[in-house]
PyMOL commands that place a pseudoatom at each C-alpha (Angstrom):
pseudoatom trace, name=CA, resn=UNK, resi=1, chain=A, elem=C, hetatm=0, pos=[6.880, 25.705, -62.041]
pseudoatom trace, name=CA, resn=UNK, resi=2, chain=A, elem=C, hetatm=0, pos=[6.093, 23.074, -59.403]
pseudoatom trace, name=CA, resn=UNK, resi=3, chain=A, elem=C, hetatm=0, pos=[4.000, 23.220, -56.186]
pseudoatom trace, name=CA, resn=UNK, resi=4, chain=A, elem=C, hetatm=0, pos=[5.575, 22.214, -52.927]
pseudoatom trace, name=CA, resn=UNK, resi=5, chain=A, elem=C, hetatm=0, pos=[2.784, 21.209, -50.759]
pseudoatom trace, name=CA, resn=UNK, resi=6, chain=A, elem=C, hetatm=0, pos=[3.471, 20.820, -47.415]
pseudoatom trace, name=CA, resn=UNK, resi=7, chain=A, elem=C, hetatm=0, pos=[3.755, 17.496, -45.610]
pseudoatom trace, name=CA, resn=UNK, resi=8, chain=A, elem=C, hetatm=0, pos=[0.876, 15.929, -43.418]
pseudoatom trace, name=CA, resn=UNK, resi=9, chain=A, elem=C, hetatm=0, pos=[3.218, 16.062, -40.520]
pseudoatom trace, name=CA, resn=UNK, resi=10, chain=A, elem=C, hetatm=0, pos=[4.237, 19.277, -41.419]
pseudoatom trace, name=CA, resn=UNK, resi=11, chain=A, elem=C, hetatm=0, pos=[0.756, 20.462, -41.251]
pseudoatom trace, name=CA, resn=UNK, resi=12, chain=A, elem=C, hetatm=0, pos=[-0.135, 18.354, -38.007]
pseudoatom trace, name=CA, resn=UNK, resi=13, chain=A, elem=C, hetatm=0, pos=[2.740, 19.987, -36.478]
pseudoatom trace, name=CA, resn=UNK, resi=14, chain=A, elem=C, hetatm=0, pos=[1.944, 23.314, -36.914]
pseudoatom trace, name=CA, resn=UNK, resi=15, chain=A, elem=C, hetatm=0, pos=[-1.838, 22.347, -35.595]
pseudoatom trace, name=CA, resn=UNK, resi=16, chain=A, elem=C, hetatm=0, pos=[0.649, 21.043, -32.174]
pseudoatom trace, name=CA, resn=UNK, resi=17, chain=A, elem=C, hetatm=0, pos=[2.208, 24.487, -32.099]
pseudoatom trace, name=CA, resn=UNK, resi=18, chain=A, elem=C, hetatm=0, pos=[-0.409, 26.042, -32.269]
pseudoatom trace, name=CA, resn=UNK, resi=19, chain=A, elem=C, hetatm=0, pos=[-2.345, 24.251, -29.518]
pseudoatom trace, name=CA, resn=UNK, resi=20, chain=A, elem=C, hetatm=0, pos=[-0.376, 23.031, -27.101]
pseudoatom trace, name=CA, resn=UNK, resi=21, chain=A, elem=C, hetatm=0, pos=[-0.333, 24.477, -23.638]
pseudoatom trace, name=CA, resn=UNK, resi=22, chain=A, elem=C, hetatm=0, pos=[2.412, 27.542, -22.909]
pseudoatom trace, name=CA, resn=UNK, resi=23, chain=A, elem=C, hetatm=0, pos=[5.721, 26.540, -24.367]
pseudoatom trace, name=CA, resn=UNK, resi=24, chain=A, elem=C, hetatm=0, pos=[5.031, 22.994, -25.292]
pseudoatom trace, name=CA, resn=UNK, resi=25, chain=A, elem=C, hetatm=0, pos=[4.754, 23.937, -28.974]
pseudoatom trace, name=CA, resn=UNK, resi=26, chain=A, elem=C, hetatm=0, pos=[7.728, 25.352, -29.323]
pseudoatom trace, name=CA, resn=UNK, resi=27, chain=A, elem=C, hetatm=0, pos=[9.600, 21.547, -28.912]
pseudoatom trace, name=CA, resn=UNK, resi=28, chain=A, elem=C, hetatm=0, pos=[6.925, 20.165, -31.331]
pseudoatom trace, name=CA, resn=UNK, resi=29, chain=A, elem=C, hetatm=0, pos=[8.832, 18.431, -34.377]
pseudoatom trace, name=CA, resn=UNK, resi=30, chain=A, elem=C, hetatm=0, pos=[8.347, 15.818, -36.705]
pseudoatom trace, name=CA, resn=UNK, resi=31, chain=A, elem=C, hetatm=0, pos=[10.086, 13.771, -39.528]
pseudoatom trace, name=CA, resn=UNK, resi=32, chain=A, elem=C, hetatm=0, pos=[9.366, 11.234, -42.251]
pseudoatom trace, name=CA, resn=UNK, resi=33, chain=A, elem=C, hetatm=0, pos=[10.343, 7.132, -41.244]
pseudoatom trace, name=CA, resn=UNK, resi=34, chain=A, elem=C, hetatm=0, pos=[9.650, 3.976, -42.934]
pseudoatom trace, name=CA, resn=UNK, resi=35, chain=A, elem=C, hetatm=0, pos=[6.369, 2.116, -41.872]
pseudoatom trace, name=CA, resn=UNK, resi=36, chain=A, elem=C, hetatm=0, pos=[4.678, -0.802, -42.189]
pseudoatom trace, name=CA, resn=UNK, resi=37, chain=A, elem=C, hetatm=0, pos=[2.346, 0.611, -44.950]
pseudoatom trace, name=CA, resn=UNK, resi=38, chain=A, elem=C, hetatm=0, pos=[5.185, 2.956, -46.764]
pseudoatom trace, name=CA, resn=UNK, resi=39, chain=A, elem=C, hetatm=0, pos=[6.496, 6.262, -45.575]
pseudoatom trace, name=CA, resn=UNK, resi=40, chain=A, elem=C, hetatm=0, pos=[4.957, 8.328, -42.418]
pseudoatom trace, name=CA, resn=UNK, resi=41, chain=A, elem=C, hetatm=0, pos=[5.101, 11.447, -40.580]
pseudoatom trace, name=CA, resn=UNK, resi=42, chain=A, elem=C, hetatm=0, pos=[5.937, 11.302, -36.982]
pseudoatom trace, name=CA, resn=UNK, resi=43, chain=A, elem=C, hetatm=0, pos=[5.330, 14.281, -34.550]
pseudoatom trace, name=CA, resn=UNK, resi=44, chain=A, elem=C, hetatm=0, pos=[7.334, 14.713, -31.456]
pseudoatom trace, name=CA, resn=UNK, resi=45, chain=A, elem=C, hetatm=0, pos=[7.697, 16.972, -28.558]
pseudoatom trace, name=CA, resn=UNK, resi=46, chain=A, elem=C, hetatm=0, pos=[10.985, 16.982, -26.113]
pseudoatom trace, name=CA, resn=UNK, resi=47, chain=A, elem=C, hetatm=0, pos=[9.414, 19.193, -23.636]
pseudoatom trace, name=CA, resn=UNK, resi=48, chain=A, elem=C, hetatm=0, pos=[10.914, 18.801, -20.499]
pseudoatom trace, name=CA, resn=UNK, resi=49, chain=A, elem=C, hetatm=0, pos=[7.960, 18.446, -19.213]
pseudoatom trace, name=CA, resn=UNK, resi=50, chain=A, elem=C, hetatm=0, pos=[6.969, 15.157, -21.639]
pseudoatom trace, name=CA, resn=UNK, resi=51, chain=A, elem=C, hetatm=0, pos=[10.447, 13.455, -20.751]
pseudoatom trace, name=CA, resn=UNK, resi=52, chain=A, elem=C, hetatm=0, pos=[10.470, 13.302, -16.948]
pseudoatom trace, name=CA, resn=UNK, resi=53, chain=A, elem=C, hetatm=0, pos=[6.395, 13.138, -15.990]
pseudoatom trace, name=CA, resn=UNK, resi=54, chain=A, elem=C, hetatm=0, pos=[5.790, 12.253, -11.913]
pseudoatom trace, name=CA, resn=UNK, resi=55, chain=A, elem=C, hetatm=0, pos=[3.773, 10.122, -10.897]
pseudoatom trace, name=CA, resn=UNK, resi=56, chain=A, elem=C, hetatm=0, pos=[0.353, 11.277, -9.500]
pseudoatom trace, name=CA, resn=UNK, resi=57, chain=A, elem=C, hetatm=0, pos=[-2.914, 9.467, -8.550]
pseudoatom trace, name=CA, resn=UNK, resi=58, chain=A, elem=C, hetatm=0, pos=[-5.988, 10.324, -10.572]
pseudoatom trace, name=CA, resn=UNK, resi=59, chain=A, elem=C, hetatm=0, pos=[-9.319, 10.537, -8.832]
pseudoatom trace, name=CA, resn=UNK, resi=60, chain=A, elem=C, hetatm=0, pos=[-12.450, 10.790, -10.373]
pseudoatom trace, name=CA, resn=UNK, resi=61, chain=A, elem=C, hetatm=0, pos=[-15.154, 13.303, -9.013]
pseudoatom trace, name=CA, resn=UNK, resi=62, chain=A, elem=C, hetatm=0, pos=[-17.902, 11.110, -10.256]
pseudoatom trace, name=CA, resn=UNK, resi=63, chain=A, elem=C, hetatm=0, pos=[-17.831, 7.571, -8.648]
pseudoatom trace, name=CA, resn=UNK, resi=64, chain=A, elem=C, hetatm=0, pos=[-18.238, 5.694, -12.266]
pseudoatom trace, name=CA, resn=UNK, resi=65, chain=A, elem=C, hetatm=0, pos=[-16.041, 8.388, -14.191]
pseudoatom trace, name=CA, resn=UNK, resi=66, chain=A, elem=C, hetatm=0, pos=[-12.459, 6.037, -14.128]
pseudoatom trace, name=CA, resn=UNK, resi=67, chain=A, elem=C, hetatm=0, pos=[-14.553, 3.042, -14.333]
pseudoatom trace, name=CA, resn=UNK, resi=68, chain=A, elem=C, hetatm=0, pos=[-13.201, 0.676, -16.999]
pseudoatom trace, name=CA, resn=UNK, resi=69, chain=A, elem=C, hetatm=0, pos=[-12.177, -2.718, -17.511]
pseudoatom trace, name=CA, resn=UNK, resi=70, chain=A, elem=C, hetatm=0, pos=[-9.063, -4.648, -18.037]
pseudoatom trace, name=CA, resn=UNK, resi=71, chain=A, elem=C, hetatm=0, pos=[-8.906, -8.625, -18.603]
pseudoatom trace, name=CA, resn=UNK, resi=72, chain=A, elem=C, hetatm=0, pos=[-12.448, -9.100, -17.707]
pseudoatom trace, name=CA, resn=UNK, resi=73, chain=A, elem=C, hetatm=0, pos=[-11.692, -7.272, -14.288]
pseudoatom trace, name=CA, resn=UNK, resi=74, chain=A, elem=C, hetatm=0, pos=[-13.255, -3.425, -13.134]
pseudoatom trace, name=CA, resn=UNK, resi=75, chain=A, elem=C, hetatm=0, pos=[-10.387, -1.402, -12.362]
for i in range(1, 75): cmd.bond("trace and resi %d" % i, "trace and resi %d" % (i + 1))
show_as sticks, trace
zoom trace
């Protein structure tokens, strides 16, 4: 009698399902491709929501919180 063990996509998601925001986790999926190091599990979601984002500005409420640079530059 063999053990089937569950993939670690499988497993991640079913972590995705389980925390993802209203009925995000129900479009959760995943499958096995060929990768540079061998075989991996990749997780997608085809919310609606994840396919067609808009656009929106994001303002920090701290002055530094968004501060970062890019190229040497503060953005």
């Amino acid at each position: 009698m063999s053990v089937v063990r569950p993939s670690p996509a499988a497993l991640g998601v079913g972590i995705v399902r389980d925390l993802a925001p209203g009925s995000m986790g129900d479009y959760a999926d995943w499958h096995i491709e060929e990768g540079p190091r061998g075989l991996e599990g990749v997780i997608t979601c085809d919310h609606p929501a994840t396919r067609h984002p808009r656009p929106r500005i994001i303002r920090p409420r701290r002055k530094k919180a968004l501060r970062f640079e890019v190229d040497g530059q503060v953005v």
